[in-house]
C-alpha positions in Angstrom: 77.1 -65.4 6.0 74.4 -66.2 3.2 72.7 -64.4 0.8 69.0 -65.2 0.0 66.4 -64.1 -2.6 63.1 -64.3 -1.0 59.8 -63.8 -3.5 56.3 -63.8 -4.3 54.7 -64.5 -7.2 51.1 -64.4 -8.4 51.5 -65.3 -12.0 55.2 -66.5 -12.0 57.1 -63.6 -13.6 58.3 -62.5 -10.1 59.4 -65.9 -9.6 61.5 -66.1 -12.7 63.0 -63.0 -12.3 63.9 -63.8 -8.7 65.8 -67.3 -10.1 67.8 -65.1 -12.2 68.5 -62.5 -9.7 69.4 -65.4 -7.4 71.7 -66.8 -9.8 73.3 -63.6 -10.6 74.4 -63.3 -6.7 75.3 -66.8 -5.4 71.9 -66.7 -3.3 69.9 -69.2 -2.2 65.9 -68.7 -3.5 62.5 -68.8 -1.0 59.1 -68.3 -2.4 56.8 -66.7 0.3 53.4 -68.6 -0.4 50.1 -67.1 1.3 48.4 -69.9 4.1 45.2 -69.0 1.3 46.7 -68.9 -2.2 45.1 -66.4 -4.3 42.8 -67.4 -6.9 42.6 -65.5 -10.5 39.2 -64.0 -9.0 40.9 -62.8 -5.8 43.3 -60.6 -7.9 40.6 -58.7 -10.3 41.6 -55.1 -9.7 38.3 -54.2 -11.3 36.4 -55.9 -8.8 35.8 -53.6 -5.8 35.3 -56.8 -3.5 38.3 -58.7 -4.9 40.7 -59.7 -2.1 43.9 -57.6 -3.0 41.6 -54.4 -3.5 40.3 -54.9 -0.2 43.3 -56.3 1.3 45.3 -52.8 -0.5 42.7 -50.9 1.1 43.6 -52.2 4.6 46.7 -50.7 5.9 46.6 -53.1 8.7 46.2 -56.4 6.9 48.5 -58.9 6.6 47.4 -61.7 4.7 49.1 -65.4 6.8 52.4 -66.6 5.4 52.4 -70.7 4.5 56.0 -71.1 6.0 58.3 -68.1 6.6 61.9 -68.9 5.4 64.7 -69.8 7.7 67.1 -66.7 8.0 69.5 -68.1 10.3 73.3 -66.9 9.3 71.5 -64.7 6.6 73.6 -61.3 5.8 72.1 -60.1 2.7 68.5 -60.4 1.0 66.8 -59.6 -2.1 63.0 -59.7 -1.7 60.7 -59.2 -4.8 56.9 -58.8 -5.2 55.0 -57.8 -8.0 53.4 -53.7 -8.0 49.4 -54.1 -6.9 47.8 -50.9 -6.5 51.0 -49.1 -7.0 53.1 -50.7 -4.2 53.7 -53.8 -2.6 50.8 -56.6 -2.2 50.3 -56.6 1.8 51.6 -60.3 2.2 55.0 -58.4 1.9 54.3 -56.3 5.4 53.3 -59.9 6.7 57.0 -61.2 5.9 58.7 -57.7 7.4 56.5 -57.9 10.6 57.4 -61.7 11.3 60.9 -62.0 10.0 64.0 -61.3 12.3 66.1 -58.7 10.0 68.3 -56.4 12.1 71.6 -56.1 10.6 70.2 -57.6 7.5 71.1 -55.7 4.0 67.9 -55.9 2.1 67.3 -55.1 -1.4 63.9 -55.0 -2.7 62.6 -55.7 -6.7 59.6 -55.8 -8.0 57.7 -56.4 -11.5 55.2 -54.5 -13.1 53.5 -53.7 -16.0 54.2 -49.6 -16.1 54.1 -49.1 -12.0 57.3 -48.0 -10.6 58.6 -49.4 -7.0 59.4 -46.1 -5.6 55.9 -45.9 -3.5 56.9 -49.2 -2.3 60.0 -48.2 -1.0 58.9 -45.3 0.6 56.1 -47.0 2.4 58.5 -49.5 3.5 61.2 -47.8 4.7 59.0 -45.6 6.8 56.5 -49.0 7.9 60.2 -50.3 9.2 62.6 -47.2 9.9 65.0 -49.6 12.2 65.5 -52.3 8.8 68.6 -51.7 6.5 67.1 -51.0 2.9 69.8 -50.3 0.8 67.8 -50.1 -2.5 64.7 -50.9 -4.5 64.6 -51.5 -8.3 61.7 -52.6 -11.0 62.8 -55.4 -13.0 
């Protein structure tokens, strides 16, 4: 069975993080890329009407995935966001809705300026009660 770190990235420090962490674990690396990429105005957390305000806002959105990674044979992943709003951005709920994960180990990291993951982890864990999540770290 194979391992795979799956990530996404606005600004690329998630995605550097998630090379290492792939390298550090003989896994295989996916970037999860939104169908509309975000622009620098689209993450303004000032803005009121900036996309990931309104899309943290939403508890139902789920912002479309370009091309969701293969998980055929997959045992064990690693899947890493950066902290908006004090949890996961909501193109994360997009991956765990579409992606076949039972029996699946999955490991979540995230970056952040000062947030910690823990919200994330709770929220996910109770989003999908029947997915293995063995633990959640900020790195």
């Amino acid at each position: 069975m194979s391992r795979l770190v799956i990530y996404f990235s606005y600004s690329g420090v998630t995605a550097s993080k998630a090379q290492k962490l792939a390298n550090q674990n003989d896994a295989e690396v996916f970037e999860l890329k939104a169908k509309v990429p975000y622009s620098d105005a689209d993450v303004n957390w000032r803005d009121e009407n900036s996309r990931n305000v309104l899309e943290y806002k939403d508890v139902n959105c789920r912002p479309a995935i370009e091309t969701m990674p293969d998980l055929t044979g997959v045992s064990e992943i690693w899947v890493g966001y950066p902290i908006w709003w004090y949890t996961h951005p909501r193109i994360i709920n997009t991956f765990f809705d579409e992606a076949s994960l039972e029996g699946v180990k999955i490991h979540l990291f995230a970056t952040s300026g000062g947030s910690g993951i823990d919200k994330s982890f709770a929220e996910l864990k109770e989003t999908y009660p029947s997915l293995s999540f063995i633990d959640a770290k900020r790195i």
